[in-house]
N, C-alpha and C positions, 0 to 999 in steps of 0.2 A: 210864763206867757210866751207864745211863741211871736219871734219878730214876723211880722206882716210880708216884708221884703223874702222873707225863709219862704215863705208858703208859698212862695208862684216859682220857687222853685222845682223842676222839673226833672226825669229822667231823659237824658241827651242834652242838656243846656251843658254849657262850658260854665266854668267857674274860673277867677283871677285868685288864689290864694295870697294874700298877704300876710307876714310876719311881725307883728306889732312891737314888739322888743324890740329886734334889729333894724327895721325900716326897711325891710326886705321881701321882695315878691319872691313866691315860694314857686312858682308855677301856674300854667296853664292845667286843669283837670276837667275831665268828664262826667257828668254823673250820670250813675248806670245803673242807679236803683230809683225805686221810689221811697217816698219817706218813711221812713218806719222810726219804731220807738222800742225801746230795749227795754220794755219793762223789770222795775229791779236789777238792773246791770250798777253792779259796782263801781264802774268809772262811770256812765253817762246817765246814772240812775232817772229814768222817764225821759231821757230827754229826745226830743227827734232825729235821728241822723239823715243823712244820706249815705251810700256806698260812692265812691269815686275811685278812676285811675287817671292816671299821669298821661297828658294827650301833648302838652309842648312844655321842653323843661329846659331849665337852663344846662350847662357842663353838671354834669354827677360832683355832689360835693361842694357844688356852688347855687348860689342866689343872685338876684338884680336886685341891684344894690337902688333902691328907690328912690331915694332924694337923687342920686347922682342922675339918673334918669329923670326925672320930673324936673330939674333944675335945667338940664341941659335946653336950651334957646332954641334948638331945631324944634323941638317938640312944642304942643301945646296940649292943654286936654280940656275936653268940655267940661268935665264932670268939675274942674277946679279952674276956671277963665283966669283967675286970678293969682298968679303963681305968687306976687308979693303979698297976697292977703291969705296965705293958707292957713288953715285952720288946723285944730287938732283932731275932725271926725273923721280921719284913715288912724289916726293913730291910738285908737282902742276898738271895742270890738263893733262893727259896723259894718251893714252890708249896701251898696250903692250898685244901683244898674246901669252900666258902663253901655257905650252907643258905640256901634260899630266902628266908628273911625282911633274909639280909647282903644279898642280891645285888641284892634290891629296894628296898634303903635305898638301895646305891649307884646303882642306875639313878636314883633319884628323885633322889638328891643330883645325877647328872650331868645329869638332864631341867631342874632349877630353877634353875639357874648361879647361885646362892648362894655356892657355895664356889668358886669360878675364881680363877684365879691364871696369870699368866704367865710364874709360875716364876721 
């Protein structure tokens, strides 16, 4: 079943990649196709993809290291008001639509390499 959230995604919307193991934002990416499905594809067998490229990324060979971001006090974010009551829904697979002022902290958190981490 496809997630609800998947479907109003679009070709030219940005995407936040995050990394669920390491608690790590993977990048900023583009998407530059429309959705298709690999029928019969041995790794994605029916499932929907998107095509995407890399539009804001942290140093090559590194990540933003997320908790250390998100904890940090300058910051706050809508999507989670409650930094002491965080939950676990970033930390399996979930998709959340981020409001101009989240998506802009993370590009600047990813433009400053501040928060980098090699994971």
């Amino acid at each position: 079943m496809l997630h609800p959230k998947f479907a109003e995604i679009k070709k030219g919307d940005q995407i936040v990649l995050y990394g669920t193991g390491d608690k790590v934002l993977i990048g900023i990416f583009e998407i530059v196709s429309d959705m298709e499905t690999l029928r019969n594809d041995e790794y994605w067998s029916d499932t929907p993809i998107f095509k995407i490229k890399p539009a804001v990324m942290p140093t090559d060979g590194f990540f933003v290291d997320w908790k250390k971001l998100f904890f940090n006090d300058s910051f706050t974010f809508k999507l989670f008001p409650e930094k002491n009551k965080l939950t676990y829904k970033i930390w399996n697979h979930y998709i959340h639509t981020l409001d101009s002022q989240d998506f802009e902290t993370i590009k600047s958190a990813i433009l400053s390499h501040k928060y980098e981490t090699s994971a």
